[in-house]
MDTraj code that builds the backbone (N, CA, C; nanometers):
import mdtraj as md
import numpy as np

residues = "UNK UNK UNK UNK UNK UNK UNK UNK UNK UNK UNK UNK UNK UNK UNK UNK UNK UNK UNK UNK UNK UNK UNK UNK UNK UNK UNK UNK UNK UNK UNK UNK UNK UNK UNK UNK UNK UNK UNK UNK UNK UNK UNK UNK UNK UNK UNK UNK UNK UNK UNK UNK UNK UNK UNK UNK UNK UNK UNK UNK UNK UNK UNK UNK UNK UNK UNK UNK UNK UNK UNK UNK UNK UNK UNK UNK UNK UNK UNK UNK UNK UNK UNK UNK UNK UNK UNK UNK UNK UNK UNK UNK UNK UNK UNK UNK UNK UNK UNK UNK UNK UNK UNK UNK UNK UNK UNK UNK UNK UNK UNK UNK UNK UNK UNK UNK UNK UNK UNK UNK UNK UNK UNK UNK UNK UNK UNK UNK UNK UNK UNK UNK UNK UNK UNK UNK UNK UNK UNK UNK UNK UNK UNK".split()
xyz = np.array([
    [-3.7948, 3.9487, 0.8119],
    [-3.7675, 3.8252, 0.8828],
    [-3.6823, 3.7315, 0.7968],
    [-3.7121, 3.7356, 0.6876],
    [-3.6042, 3.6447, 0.5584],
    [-3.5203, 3.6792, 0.5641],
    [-3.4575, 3.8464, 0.5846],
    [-3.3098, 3.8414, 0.5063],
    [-3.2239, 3.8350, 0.6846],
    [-3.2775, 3.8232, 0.8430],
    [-3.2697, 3.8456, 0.9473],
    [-3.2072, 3.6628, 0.9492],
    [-3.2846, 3.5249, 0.8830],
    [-3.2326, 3.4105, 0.8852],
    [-3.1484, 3.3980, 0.7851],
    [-3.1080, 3.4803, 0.6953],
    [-3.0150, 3.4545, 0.6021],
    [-2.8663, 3.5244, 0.6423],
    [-2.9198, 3.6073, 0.6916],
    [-2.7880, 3.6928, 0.8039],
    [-2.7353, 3.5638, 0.9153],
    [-2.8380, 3.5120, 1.0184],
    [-2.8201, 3.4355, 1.0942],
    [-2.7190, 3.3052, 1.0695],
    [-2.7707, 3.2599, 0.9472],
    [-2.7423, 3.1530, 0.8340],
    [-2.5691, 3.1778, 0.7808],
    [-2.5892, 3.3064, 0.7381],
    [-2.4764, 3.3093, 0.7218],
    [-2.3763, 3.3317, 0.7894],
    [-2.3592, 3.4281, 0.9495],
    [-2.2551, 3.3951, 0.9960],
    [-2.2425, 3.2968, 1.1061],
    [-2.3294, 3.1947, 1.1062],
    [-2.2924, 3.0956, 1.1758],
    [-2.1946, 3.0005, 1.0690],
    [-2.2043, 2.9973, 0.9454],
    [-2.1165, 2.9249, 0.8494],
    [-1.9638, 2.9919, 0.8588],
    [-1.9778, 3.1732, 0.8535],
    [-1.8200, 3.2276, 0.8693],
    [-1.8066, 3.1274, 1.0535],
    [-1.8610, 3.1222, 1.1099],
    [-1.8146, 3.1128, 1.2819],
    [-1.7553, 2.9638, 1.2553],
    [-1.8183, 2.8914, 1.1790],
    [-1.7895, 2.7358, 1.1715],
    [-1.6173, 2.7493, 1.0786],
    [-1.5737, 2.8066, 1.0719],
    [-1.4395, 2.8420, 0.9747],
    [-1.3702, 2.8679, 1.0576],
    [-1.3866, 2.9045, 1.1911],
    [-1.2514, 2.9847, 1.2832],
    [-1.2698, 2.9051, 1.4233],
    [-1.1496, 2.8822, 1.5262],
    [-1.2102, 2.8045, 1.6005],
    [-1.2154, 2.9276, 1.7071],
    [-1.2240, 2.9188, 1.8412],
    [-1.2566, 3.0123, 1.9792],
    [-1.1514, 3.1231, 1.9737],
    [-1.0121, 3.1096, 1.8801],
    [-0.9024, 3.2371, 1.8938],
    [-0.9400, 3.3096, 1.7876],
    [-1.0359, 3.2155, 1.6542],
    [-1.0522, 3.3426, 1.5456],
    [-0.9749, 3.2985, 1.4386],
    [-0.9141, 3.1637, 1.4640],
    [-0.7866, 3.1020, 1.3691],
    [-0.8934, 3.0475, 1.2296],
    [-0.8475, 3.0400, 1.1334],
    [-0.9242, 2.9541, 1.0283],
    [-0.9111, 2.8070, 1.0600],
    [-1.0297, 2.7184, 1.0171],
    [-1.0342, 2.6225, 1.0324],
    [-1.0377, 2.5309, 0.8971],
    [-0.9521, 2.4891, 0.8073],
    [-0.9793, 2.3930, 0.6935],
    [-1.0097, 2.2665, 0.6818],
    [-1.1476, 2.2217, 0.6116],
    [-1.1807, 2.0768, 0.5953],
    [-1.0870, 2.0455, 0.4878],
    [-1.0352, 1.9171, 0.4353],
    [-0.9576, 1.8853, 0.3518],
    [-0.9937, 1.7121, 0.2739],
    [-0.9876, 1.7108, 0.1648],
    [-1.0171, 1.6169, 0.1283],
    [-0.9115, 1.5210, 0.1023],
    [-0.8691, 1.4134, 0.0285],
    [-0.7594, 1.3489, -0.0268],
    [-0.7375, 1.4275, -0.1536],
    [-0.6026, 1.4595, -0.1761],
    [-0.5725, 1.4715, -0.2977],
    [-0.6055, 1.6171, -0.2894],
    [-0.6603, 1.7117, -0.1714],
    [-0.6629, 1.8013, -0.2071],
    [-0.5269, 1.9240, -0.1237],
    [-0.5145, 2.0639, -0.1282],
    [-0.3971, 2.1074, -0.0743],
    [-0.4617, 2.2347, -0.0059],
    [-0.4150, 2.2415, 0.1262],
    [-0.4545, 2.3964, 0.1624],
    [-0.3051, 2.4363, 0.2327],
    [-0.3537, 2.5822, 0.2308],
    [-0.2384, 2.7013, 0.2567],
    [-0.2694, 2.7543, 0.4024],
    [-0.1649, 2.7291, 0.4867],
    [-0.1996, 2.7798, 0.6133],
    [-0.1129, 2.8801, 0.6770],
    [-0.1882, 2.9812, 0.7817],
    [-0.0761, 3.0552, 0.8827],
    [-0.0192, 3.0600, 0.9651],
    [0.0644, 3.0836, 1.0665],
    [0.0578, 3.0033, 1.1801],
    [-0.0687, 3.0200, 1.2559],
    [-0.0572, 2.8592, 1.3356],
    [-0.2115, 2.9254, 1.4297],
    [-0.3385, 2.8581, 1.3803],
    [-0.3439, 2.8455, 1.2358],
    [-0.4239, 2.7794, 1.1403],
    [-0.4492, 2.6120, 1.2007],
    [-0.5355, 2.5545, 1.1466],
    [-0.5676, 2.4748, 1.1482],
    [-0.6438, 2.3719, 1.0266],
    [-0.6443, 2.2045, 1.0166],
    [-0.6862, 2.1355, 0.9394],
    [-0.7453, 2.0401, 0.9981],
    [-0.8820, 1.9980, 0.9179],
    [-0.9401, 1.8661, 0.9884],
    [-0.9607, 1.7916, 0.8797],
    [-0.9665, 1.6785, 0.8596],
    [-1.0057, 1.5884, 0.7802],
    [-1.1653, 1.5540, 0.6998],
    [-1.1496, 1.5979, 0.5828],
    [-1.3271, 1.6188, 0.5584],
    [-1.4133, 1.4630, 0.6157],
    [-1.2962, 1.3522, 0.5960],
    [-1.3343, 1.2034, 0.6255],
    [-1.4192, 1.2056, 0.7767],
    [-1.2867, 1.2438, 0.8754],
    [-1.3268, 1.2503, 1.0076],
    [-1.2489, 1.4175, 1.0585],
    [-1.3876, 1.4749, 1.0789],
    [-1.3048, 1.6436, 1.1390],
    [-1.2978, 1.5721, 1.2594],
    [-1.2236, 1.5116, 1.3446],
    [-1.1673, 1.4556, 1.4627],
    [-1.0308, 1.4530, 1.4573],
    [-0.9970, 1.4423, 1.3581],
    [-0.8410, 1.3824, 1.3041],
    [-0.8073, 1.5386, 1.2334],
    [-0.7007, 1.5940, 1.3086],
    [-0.6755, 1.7366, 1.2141],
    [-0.5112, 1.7309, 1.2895],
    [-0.4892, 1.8470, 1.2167],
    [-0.3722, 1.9275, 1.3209],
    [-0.3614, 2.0973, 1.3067],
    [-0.2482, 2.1297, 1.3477],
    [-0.2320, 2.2819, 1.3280],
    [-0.1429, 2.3501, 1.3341],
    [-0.0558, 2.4176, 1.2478],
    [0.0497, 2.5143, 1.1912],
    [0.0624, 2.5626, 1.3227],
    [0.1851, 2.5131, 1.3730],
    [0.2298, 2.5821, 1.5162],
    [0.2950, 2.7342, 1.4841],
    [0.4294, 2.7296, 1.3874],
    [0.4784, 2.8220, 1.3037],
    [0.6591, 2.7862, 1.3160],
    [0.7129, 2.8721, 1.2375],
    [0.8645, 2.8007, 1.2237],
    [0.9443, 2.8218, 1.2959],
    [1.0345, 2.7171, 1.3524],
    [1.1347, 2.7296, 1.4337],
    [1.2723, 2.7718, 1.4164],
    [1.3145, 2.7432, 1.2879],
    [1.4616, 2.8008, 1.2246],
    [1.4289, 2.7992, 1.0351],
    [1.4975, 2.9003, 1.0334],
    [1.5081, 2.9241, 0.8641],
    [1.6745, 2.9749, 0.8157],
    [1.6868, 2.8325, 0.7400],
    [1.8263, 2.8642, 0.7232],
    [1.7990, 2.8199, 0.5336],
    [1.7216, 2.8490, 0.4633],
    [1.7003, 2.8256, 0.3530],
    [1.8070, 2.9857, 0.2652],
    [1.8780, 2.9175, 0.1797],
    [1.9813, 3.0151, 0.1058],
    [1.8691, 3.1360, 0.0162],
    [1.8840, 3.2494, 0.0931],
    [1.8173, 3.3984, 0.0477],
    [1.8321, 3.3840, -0.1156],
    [1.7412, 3.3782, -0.1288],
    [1.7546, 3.4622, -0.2857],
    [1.8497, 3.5434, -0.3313],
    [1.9484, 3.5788, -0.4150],
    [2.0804, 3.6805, -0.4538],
    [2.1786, 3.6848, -0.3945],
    [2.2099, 3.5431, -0.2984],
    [2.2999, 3.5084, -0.2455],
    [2.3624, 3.3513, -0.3091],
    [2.5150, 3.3665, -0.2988],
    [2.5677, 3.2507, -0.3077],
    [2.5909, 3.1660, -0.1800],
    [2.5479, 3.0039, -0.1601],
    [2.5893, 2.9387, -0.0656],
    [2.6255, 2.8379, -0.1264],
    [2.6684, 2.7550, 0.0185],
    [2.7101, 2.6550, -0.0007],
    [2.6328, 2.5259, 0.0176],
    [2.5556, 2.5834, 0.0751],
    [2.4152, 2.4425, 0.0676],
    [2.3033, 2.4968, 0.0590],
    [2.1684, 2.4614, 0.0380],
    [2.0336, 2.5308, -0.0232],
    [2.0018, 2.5748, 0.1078],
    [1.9861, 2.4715, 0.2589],
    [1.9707, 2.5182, 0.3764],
    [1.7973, 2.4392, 0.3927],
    [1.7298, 2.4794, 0.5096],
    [1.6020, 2.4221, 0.4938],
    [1.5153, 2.5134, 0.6212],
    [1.3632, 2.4892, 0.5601],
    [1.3243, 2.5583, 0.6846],
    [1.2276, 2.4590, 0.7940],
    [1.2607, 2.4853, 0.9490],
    [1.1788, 2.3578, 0.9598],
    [1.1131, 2.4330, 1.1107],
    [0.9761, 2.3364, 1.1669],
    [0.9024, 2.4197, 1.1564],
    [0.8068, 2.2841, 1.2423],
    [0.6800, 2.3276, 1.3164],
    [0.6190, 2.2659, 1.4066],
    [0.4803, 2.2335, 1.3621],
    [0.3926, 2.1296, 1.3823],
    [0.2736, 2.0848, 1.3587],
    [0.2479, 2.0280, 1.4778],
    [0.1030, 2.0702, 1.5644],
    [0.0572, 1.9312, 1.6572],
    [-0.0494, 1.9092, 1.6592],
    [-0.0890, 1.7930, 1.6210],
    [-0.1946, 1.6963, 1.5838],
    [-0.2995, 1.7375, 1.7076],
    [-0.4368, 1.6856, 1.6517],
    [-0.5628, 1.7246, 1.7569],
    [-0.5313, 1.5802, 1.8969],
    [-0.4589, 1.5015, 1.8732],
    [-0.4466, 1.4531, 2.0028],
    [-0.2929, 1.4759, 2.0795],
    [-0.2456, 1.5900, 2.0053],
    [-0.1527, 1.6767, 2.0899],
    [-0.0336, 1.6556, 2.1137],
    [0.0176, 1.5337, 1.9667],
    [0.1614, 1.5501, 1.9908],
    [0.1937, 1.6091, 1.8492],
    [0.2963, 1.6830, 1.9036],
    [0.4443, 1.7616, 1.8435],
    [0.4483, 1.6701, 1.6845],
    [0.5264, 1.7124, 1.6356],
    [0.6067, 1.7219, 1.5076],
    [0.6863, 1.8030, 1.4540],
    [0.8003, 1.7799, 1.4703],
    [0.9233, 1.8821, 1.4353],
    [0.9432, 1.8417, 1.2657],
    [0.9312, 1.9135, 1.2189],
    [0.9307, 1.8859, 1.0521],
    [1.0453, 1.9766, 0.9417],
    [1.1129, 1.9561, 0.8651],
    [1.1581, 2.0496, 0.8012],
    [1.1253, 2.0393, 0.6468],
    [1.1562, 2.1232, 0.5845],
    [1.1744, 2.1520, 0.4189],
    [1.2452, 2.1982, 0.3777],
    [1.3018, 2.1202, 0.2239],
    [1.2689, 1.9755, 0.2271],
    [1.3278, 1.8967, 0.3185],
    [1.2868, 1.7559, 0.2963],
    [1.2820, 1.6227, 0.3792],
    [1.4270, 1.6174, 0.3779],
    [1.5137, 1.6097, 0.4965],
    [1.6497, 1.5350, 0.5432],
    [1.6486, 1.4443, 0.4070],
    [1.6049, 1.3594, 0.3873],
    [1.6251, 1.2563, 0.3409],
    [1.5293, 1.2934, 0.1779],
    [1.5984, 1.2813, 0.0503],
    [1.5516, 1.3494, -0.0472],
    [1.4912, 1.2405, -0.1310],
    [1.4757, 1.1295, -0.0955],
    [1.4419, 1.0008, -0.1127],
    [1.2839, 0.9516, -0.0625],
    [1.3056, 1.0677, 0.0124],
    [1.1021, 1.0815, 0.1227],
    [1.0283, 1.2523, 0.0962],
    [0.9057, 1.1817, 0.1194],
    [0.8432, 1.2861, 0.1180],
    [0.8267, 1.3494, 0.2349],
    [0.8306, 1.5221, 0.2498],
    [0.8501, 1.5750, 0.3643],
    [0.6816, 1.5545, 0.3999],
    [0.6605, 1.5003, 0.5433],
    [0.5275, 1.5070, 0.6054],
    [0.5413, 1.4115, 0.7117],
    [0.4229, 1.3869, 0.8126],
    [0.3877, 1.3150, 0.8600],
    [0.2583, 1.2369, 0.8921],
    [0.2198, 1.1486, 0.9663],
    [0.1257, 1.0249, 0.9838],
    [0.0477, 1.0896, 1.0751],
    [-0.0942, 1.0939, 1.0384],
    [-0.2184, 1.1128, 1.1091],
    [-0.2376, 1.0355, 1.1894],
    [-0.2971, 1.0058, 1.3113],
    [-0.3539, 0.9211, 1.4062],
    [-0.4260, 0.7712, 1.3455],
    [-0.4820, 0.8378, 1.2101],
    [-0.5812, 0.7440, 1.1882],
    [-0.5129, 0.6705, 1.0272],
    [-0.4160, 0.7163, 1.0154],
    [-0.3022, 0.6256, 0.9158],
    [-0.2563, 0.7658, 0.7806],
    [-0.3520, 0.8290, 0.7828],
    [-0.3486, 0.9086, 0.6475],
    [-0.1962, 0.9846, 0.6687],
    [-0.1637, 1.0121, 0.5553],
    [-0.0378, 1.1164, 0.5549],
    [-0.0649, 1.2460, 0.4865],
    [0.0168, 1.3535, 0.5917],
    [0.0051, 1.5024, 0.5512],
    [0.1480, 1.5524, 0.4735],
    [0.1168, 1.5451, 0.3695],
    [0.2664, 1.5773, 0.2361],
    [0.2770, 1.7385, 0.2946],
    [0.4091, 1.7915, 0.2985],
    [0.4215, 1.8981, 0.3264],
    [0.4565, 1.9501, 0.1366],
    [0.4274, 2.0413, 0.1090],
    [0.4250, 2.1000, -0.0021],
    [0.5173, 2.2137, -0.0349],
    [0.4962, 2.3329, 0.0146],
    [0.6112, 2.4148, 0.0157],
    [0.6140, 2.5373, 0.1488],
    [0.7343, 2.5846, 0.1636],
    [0.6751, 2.6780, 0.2778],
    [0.7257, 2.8340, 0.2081],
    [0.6061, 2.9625, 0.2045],
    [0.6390, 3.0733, 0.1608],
    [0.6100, 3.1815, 0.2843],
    [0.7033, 3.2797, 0.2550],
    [0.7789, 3.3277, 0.1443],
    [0.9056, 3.2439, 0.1519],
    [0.9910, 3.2724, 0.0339],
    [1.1242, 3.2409, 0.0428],
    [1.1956, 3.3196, 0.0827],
    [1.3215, 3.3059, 0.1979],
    [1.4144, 3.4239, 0.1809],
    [1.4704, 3.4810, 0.0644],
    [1.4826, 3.6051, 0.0817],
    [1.5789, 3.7081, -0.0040],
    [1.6412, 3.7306, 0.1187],
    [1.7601, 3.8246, 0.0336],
    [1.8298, 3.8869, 0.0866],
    [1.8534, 4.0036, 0.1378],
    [1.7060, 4.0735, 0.0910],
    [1.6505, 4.2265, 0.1603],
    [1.6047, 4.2151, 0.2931],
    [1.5769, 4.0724, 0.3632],
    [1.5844, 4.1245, 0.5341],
    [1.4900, 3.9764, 0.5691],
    [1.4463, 3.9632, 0.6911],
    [1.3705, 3.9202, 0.7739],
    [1.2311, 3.8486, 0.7327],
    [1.1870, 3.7734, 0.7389],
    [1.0739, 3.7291, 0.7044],
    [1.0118, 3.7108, 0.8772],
    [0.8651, 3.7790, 0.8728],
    [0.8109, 3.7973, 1.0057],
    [0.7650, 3.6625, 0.9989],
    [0.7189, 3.6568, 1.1451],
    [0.6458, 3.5021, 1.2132],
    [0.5245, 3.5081, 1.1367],
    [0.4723, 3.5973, 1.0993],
    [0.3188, 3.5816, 1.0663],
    [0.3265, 3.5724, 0.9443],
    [0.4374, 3.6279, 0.8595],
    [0.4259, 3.5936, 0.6878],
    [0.4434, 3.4692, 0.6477],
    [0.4892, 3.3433, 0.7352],
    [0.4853, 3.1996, 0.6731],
    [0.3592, 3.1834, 0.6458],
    [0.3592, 3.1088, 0.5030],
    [0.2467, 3.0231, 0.4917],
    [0.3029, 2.8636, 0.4242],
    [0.2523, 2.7974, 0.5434],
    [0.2543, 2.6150, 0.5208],
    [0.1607, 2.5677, 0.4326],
    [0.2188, 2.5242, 0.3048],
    [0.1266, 2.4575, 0.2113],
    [0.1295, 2.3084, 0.2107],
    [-0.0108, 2.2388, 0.2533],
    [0.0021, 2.0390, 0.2575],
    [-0.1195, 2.0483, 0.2116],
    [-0.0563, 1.8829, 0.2259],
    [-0.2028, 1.7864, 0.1374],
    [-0.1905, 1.6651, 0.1606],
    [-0.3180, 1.6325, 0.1237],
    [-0.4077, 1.4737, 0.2126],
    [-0.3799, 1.3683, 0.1249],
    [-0.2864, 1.2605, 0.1564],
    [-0.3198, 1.1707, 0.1211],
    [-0.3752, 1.0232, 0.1909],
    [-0.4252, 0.9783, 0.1291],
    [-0.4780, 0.8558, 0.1814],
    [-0.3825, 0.7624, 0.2214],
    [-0.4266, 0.6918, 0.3846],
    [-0.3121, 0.6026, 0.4032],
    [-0.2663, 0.4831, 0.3689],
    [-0.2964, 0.4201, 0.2780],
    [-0.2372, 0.3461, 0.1867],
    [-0.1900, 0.4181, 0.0218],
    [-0.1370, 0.5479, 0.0531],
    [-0.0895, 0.5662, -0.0575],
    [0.0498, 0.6596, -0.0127],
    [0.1319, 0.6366, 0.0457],
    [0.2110, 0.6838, 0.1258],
    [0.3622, 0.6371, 0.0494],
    [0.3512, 0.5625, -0.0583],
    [0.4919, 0.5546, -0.1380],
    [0.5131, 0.6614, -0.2080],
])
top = md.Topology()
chain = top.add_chain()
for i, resn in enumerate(residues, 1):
    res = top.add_residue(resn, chain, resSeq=i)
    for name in ("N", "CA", "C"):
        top.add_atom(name, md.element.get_by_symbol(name[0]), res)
traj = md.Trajectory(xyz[None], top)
């Protein structure tokens, strides 16, 4: 009967990690960074009400690895917040003067960090090999 509630115990904690498709679900603190796939998802350890979720990328024009260009290029790429609007985002930031991310509902900002893999020049990077790396900061700390 003990190890039958410790079974129980435990995969109701894996079930609390994925939402109804099976996607991972990350709590996140300030100051801290998680790695996502598309599909993935984040909630706020403050308020899990306030999250969003790695839609996945829309264009990748970032300069392949073992290639010469003429500009670095960027990859940019979709987020939509738990009250369901859009964010078209790229990396890095248009503007190299800002940090690439955007504004939570409830003021906080999501720093976009980096997006992997990088192109090379040996081929294709699939939809499912992005991974979106961000992090929490508090919304009064947004300079």
């Amino acid at each position: 009967m003990k190890y039958c509630l410790i079974l129980a115990v435990a995969l109701v904690s894996l079930a609390s990690k994925c939402d109804k498709n099976g996607a991972a679900t990350y709590s996140l603190n300030y100051g801290e960074s998680a790695t996502l796939a598309p599909g993935e998802t984040v909630a706020t350890a403050a308020n899990p009400e306030v999250g969003f979720s790695f839609v996945g990328v829309t264009a990748e024009s970032r300069c392949p690895t073992g290639v010469n260009c003429v500009r670095a290029g960027e990859v940019k790429f979709q987020l939509i917040t738990n009250d369901g609007i859009t964010h078209d985002l790229q990396h890095p930031a248009p503007n190299p003067r800002e940090k690439a991310g955007f504004n939570l509902p409830n003021g906080d900002f999501v720093k976009i960090e980096k997006m992997d893999p990088y192109p090379s020049a040996e081929g294709q990077i699939a939809e499912g090999q992005y991974r979106l790396t961000v992090s929490l900061e508090a919304g009064d700390n947004r300079n």
